[in-house]
N, C-alpha and C positions, 0 to 999 in steps of 0.2 A: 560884196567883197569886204572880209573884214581885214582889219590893222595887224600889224602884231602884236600890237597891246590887249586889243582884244581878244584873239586864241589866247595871248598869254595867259590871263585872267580867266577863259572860259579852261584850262585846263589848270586853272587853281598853282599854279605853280610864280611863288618868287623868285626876282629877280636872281638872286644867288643858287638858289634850287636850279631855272634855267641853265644859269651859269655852266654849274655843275655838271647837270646832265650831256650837256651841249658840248662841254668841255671847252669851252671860247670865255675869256676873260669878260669880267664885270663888266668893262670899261668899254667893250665891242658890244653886248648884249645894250649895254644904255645907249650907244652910238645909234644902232641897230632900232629902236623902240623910237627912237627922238628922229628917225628918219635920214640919217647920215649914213652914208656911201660904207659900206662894210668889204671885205673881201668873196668872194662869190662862195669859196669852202668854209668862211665860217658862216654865212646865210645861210647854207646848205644844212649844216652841225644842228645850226638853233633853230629852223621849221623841222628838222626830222627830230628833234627834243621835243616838241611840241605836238609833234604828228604822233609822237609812241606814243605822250598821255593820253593825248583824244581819242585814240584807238581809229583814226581814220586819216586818211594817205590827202599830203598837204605837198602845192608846187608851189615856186617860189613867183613865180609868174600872177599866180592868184590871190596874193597879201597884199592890199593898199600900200602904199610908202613905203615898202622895202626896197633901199636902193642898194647896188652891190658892183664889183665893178672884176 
């Protein structure tokens, strides 16, 4: 099971890039990586940002430390 630090990095994308793509603020994407409780649609935003770079289909259930509420 990886982190989402790690997809992060295995799909080469920084934090602001994520940001971006995700469309969810800096400040939720750090909350989100540091293991704090996020909103369940913007977890949803920033694995499916992650899922388009990797070119393979990512559930929220299957990221270590992602918490969401």
């Amino acid at each position: 099971m990886s982190t989402l630090e790690d997809l992060r990095l295995e799909a080469r994308l920084s934090i602001v890039e994520l940001s971006r793509k995700a469309r969810v603020d800096m400040k939720t994407i750090r909350r989100a990586l540091d293991g704090e409780r996020v909103q369940k649609l913007k977890a949803y935003a920033i694995v499916d940002a992650i899922s388009e770079e990797l070119h393979r289909p990512l559930k929220l259930e299957e990221i270590e430390g992602l918490h969401y509420t």
